[in-house]
PATILO-118089 format. One record per residue: x, y, z of N, C-alpha, C in turn; residue in one letter. Coordinates in steps of 0.02 Angstrom, whole numbers, padded with zeros to 5 digits, always signed. Example, Ala and Ser with C-alpha at 12.3 -4.5 7.8 and 13.67 -1.06 7.14 Angstrom:
<pts>
+00660-00284+00390+00615-00225+00390+00660-00165+00390A+00642-00112+00354+00684-00053+00357+00645+00002+00394S
</pts>
This chain:
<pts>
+08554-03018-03611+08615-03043-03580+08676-03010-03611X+08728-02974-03596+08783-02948-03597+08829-02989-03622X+08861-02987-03678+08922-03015-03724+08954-03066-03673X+09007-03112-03653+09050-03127-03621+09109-03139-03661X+09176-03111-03658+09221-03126-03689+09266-03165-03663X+09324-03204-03686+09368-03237-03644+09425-03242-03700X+09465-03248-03646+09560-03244-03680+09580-03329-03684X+09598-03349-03748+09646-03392-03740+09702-03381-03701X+09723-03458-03645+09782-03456-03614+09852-03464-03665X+09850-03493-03706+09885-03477-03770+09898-03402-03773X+09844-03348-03784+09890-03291-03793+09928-03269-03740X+09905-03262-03680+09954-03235-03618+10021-03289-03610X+10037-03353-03636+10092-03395-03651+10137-03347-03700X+10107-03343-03769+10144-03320-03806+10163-03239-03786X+10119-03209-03759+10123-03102-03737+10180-03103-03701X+10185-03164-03645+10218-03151-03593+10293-03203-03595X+10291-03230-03649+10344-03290-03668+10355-03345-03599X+10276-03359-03596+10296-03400-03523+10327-03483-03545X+10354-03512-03494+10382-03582-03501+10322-03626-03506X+10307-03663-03534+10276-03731-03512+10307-03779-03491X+10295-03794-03424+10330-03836-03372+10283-03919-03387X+10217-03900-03371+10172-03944-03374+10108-03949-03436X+10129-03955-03479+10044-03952-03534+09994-04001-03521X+09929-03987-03502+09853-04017-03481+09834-04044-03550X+09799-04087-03540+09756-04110-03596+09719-04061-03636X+09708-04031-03601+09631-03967-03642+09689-03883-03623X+09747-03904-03647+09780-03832-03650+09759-03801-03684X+09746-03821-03745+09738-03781-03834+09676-03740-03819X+09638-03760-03772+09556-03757-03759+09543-03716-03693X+09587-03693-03638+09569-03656-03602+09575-03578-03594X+09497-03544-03579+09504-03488-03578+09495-03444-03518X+09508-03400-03514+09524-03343-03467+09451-03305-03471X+09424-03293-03413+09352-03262-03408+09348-03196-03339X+09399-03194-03300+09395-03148-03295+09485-03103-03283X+09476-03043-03284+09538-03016-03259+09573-03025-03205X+09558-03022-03163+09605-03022-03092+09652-03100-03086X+09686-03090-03071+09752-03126-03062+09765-03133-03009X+09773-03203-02956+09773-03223-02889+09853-03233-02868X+09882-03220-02811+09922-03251-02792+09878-03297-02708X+09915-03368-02741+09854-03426-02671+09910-03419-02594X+09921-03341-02569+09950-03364-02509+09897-03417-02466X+09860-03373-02438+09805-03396-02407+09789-03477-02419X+09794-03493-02482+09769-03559-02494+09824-03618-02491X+09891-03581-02499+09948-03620-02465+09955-03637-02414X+09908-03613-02360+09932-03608-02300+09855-03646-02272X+09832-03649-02309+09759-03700-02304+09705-03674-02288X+09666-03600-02319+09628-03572-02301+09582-03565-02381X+09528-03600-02387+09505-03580-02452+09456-03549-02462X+09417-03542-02395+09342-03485-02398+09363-03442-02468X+09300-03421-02499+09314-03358-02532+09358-03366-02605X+09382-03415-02611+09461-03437-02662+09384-03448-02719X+09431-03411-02780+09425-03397-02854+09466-03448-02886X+09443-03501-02909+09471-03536-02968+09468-03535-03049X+09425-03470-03037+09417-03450-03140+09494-03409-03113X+09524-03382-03074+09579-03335-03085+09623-03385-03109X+09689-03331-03158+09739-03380-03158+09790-03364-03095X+09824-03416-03046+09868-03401-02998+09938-03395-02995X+09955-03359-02965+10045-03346-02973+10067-03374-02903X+10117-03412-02905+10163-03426-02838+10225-03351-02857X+10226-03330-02795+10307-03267-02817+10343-03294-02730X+10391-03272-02717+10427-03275-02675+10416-03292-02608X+10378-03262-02584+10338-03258-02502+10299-03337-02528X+10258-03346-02566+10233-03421-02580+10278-03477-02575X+10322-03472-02623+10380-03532-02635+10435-03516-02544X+10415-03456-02543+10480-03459-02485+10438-03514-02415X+10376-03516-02404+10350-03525-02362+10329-03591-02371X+10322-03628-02437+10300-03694-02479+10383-03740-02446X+10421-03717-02459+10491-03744-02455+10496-03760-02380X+10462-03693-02315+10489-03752-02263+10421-03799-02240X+10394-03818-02296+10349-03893-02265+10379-03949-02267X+10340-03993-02254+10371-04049-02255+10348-04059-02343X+10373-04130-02369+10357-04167-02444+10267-04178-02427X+10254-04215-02374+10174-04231-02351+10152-04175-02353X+10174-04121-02330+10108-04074-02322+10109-04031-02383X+10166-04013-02429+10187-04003-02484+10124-04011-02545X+10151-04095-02543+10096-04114-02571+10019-04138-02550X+10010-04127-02510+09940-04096-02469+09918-04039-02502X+09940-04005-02500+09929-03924-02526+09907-03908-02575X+09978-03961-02626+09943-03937-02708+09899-03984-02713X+09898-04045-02695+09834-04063-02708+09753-04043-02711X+09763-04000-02629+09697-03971-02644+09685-03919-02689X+09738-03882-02686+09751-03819-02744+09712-03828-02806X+09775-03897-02849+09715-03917-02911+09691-03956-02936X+09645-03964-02854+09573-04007-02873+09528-03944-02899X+09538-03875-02879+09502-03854-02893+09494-03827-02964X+09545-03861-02992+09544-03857-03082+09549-03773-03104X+09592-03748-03095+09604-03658-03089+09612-03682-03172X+09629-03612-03190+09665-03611-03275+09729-03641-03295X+09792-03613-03228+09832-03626-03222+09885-03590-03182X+09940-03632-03149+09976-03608-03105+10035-03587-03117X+10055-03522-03103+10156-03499-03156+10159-03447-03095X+10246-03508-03099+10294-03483-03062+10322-03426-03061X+10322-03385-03033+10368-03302-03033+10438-03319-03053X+10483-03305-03066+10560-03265-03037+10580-03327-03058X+10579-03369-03098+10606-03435-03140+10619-03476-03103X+10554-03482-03028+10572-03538-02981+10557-03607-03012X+10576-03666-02998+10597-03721-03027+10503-03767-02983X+10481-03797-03005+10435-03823-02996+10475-03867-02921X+10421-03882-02876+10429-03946-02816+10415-03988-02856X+10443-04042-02847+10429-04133-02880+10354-04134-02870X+10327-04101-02796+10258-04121-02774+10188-04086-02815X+10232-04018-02818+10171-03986-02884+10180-03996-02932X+10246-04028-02981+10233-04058-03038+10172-04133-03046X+10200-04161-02983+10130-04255-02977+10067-04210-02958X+10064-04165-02930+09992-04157-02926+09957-04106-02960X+10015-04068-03036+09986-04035-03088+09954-04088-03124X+10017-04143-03123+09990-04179-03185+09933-04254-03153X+09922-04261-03086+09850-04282-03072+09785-04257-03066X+09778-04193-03068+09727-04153-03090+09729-04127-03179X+09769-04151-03194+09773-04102-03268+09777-04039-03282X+09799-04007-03219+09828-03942-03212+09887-03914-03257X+09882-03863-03296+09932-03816-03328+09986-03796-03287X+10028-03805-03302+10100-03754-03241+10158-03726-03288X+10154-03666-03273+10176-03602-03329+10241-03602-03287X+10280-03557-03316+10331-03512-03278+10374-03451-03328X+10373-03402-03253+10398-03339-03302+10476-03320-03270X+10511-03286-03297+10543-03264-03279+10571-03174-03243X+10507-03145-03248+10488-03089-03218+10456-03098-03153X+10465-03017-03125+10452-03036-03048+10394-03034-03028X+10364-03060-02987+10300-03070-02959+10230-03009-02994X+10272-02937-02953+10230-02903-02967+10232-02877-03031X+10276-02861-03060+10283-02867-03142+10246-02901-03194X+10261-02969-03178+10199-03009-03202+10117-03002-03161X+10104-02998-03126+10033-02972-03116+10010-02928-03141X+10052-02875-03136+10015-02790-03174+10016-02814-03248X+10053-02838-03265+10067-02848-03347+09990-02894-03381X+10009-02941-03348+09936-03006-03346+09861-02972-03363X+09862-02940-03282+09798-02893-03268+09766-02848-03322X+09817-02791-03337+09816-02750-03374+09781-02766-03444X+09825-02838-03485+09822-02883-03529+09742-02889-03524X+09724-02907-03482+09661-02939-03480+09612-02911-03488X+09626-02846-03433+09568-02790-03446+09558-02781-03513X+09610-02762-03517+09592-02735-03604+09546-02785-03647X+09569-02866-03658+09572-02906-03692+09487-02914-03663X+09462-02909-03624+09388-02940-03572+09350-02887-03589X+09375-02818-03584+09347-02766-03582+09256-02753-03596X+09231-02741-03572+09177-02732-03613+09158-02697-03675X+09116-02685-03723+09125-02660-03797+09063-02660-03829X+09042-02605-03882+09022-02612-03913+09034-02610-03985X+08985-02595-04022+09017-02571-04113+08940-02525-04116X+08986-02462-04168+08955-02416-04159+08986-02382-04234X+08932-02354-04268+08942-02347-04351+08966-02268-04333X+09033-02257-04361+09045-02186-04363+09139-02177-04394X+09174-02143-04394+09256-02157-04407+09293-02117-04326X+09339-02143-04328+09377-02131-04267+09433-02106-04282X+09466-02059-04303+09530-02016-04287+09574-01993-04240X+09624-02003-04235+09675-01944-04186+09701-01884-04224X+09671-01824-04191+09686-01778-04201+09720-01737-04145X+09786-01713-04152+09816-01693-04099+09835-01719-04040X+09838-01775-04054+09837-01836-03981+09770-01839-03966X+09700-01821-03985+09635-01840-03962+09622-01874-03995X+09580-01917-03978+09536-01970-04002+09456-01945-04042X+09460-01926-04110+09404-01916-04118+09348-01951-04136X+09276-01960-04104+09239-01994-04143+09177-01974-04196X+09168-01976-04242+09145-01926-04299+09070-01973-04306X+09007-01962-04262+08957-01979-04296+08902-01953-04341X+08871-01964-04368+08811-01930-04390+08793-01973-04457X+08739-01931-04503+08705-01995-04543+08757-02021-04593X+08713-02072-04623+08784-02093-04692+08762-02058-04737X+08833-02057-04776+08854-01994-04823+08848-01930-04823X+08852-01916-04758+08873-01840-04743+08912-01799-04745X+08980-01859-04740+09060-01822-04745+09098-01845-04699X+09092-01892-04658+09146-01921-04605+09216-01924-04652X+09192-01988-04705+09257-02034-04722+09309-01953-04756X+09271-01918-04812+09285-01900-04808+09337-01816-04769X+09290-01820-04717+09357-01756-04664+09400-01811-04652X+09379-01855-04632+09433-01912-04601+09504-01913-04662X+09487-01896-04734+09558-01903-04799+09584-01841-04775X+09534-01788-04779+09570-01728-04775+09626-01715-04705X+09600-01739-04652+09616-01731-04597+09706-01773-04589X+09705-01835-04638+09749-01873-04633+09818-01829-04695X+09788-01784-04750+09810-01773-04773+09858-01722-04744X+09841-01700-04683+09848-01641-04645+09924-01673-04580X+09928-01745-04575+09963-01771-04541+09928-01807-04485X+09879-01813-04481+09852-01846-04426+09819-01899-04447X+09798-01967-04386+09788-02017-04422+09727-02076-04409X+09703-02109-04443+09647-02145-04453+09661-02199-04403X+09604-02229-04368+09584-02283-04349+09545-02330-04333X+09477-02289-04364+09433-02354-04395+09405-02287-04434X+09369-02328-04475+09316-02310-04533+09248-02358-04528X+09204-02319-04530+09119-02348-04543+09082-02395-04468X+09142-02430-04454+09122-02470-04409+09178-02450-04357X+09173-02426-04282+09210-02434-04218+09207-02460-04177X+09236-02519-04154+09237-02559-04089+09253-02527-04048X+09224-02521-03994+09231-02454-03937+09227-02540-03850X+09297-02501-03833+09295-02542-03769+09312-02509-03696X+09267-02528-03656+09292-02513-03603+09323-02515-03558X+09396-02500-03551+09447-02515-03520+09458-02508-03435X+09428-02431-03441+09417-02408-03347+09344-02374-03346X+09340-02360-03284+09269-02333-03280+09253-02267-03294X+09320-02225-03337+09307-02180-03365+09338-02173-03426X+09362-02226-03458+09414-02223-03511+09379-02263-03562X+09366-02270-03629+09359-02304-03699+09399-02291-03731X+09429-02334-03764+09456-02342-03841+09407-02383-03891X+09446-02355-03935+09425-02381-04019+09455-02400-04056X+09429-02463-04084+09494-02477-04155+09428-02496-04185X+09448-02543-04236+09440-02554-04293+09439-02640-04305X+09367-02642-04346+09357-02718-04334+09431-02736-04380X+09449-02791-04384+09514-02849-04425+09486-02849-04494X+09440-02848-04510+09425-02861-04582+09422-02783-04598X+09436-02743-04580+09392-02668-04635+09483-02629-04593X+09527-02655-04548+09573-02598-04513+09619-02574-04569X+09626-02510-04573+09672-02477-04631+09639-02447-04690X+09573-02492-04690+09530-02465-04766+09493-02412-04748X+09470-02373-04807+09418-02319-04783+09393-02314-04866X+09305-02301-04851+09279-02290-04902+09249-02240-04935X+09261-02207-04987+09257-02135-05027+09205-02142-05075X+09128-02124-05078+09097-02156-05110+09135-02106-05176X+09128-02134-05236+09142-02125-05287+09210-02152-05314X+09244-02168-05284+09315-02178-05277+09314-02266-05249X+09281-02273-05210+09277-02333-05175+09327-02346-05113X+09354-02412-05109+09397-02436-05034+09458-02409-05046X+09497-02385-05004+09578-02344-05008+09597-02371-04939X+09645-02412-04967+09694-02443-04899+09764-02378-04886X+09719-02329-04834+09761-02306-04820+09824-02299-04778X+09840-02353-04758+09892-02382-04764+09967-02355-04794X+09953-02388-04855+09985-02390-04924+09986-02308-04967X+09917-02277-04956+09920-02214-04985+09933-02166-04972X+09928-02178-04884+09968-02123-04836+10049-02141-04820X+10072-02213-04795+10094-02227-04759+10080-02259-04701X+10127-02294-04654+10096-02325-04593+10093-02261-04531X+10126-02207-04541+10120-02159-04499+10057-02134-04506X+10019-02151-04551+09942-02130-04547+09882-02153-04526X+09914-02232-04485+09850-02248-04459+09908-02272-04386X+09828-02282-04348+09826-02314-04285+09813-02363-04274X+09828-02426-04217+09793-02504-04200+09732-02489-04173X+09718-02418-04115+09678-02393-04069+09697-02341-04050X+09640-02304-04011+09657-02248-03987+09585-02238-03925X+09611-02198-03884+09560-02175-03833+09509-02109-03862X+09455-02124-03829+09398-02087-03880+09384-02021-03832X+09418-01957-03851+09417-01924-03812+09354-01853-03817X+09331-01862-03877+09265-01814-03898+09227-01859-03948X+09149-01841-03962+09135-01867-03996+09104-01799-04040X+09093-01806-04077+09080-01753-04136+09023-01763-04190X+08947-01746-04177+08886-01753-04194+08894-01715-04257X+08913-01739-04316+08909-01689-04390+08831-01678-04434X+08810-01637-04427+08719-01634-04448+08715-01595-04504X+08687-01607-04541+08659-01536-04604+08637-01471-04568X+08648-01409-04599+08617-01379-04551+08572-01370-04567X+08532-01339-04512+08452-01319-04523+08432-01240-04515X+08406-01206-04555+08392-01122-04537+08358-01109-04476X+08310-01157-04438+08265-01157-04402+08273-01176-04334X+08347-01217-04336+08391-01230-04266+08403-01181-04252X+08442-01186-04175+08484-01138-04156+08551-01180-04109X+08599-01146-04130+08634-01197-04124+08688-01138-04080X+08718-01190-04020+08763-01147-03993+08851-01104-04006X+08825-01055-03989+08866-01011-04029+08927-00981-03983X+08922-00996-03897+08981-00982-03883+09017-01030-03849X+08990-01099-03842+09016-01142-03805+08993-01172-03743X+08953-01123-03712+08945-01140-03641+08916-01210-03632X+08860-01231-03676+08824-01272-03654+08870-01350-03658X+08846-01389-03608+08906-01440-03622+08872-01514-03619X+08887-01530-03682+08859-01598-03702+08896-01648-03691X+08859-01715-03697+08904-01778-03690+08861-01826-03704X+08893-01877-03727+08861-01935-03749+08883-02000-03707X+08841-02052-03694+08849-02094-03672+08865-02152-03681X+08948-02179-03686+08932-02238-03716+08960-02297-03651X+08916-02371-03655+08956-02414-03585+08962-02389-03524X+08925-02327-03531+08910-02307-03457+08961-02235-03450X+08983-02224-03499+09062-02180-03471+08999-02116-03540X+09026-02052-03495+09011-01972-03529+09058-01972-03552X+09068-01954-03641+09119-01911-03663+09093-01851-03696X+09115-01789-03695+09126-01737-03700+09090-01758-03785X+09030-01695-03816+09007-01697-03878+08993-01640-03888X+09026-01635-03962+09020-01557-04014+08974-01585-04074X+08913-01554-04081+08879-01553-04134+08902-01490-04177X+08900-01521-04224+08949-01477-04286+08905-01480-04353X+08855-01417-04354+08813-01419-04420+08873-01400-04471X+08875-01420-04537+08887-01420-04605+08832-01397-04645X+08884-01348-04695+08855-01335-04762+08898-01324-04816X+08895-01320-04860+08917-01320-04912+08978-01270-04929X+09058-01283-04914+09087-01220-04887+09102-01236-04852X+09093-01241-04787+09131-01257-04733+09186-01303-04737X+09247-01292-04715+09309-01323-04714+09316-01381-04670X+09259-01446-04648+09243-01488-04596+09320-01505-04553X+09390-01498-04602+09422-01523-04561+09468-01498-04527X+09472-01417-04540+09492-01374-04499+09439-01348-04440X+09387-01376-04444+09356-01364-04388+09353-01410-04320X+09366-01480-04350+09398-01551-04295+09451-01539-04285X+09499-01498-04305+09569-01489-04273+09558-01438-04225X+09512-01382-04238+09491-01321-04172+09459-01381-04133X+09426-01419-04137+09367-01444-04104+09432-01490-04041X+09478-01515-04069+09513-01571-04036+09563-01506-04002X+09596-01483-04026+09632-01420-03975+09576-01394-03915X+09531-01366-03926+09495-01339-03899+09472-01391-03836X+09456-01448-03854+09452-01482-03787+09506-01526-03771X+09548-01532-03786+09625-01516-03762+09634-01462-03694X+09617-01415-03725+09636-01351-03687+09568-01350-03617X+09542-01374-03641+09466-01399-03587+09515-01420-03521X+09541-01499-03562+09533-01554-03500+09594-01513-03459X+09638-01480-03488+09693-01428-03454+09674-01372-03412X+09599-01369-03421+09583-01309-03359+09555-01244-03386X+09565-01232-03481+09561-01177-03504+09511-01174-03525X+09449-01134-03513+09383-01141-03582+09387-01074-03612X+09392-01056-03652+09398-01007-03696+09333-00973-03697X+09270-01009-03690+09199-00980-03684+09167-00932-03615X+09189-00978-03573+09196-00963-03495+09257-00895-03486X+09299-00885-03508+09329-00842-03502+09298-00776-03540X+09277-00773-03602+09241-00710-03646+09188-00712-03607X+09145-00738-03590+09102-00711-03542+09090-00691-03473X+09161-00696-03447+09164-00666-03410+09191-00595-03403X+09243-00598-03495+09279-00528-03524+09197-00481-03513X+09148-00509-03548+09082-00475-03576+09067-00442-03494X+09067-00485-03471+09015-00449-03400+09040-00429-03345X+09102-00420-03335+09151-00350-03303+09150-00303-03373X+09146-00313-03426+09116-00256-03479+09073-00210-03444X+09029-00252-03462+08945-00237-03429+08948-00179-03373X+08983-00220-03292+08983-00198-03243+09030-00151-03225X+09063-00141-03295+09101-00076-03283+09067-00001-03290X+09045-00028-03361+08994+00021-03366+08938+00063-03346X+08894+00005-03327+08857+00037-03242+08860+00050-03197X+08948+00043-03189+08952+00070-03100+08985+00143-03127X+09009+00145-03216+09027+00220-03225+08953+00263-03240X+08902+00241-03254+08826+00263-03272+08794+00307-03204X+08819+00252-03163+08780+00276-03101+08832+00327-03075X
</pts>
């Protein structure tokens, strides 16, 4: 069975500085389970086939404008049925003032009634957005996560190979950390992940010999990140004499995480190698990818009008 996460209504109160008009008995206690965010025309107007009551609902303008010419009876007709159906909670758009009738029939269902002072659709995208993220799906996944160059790097391979450390060097270089050992990786869109860093370990990184360094404090706060989008992942291996490992690029790897391909460079090490001037080529380089440029694809094509120059001067 698949994780389920859920948002306190408490945090989208405090994100969004909404009013509390009406507080429910079990405010402290209700959570948010999925993203999408309803506005109840339809159900104002007395149509409920189909109606979502895990959403939370917004009244915005076209609602209240159309609520206003009922009568008080049918008014409160309306919200009554509204929340019987016990939603999360109901907030006003555009700092409209509650009806007398949806305040008696928030507070006979024990219904929540918010209010914002942003506009309809403002607050929806904002909400939504909020949520995705916050719902997202996720895993944790042992490796360090960097931005390098505005990319998101993710550095796996065995322990004590050298992550934490390219990850000092790399920071020493100006670029900056955002998780170490452990990465919470979430899925935001159906092609997008980020990564941060569990709450107990964010900022630290560990150097065996040296131990925990809150780098933080030893870099600065310009040296780390809250999150970042994971835009390569980067397989670091010992090398082996007996591999063969690709040498001009073409072949194109990816790893799978939550369902989404990201782009993967296996990167043998040895003893000598400069690991963290090679994640800065590695993050330019597919940079210059997602821009259209492959640098590999182009020399081989230099190579073979080479080629075909030659044999059409032979013949």
């Amino acid at each position: 069975m698949p994780d389920v996460y859920t948002v306190p209504l408490t945090t989208l109160v405090d994100e969004f500085r909404l009013d509390v008009i009406f507080q429910s008995s079990d405010y402290e206690s209700i959570q948010l389970t999925v993203e999408d965010v309803a506005r109840p025309a339809l159900q104002v107007a007395g149509y409920f086939d189909h109606f979502e009551p895990a959403r939370l609902q917004v009244l915005g303008n076209v609602e209240m404008s159309y609520l206003r010419k009922l009568s008080s009876q049918e008014r409160l007709k309306t919200f009554d049925r509204l929340f019987s159906y016990k939603i999360p909670a109901l907030v006003l758009a555009r700092n409209f003032e509650p009806d007398s009738e949806c305040l008696e029939m928030a507070q006979k269902h024990n219904v929540t009634l918010l209010r914002s002072q942003e506009t309809t659709s403002s607050l929806i995208s904002g909400i939504i957005t909020s949520l995705r993220a916050k719902l997202a799906p996720r895993i944790t996944r042992h490796g360090v996560l960097v931005e390098v160059y505005g990319e998101g790097l993710l550095l796996i391979g065995d322990s004590g190979i050298g992550k934490s450390e390219a990850a000092v060097e790399l920071l020493k270089r100006g670029h900056r950390l955002i998780a170490d050992d452990a990465v919470e990786i979430r899925k935001i869109s159906g092609s997008t992940l980020v990564g941060n860093a569990p709450e107990m370990i964010r900022n630290y990184i560990e150097l065996r010999g040296i131990g925990i360094v809150n780098v933080a404090k030893l870099f600065g706060m310009g040296a780390v990140r809250a999150e970042n989008e994971i835009n390569l992942v980067v397989n670091i291996v010992p090398w082996k004499n007996q591999e063969v490992y690709d040498r001009l690029g073409l072949e194109n790897q990816y790893m799978e995480l939550l369902g989404v391909k990201i782009p993967m460079n296996t990167i043998p090490i040895t003893p000598g190698r400069n690991l963290a001037v090679i994640l800065e080529v590695a993050a330019m380089n597919n940079r210059q990818r997602k821009m259209g440029y492959n640098a590999a694809v182009e020399f081989t094509e230099q190579i073979n009008r080479r080629f075909d120059d030659q044999t059409g001067a032979s013949v």
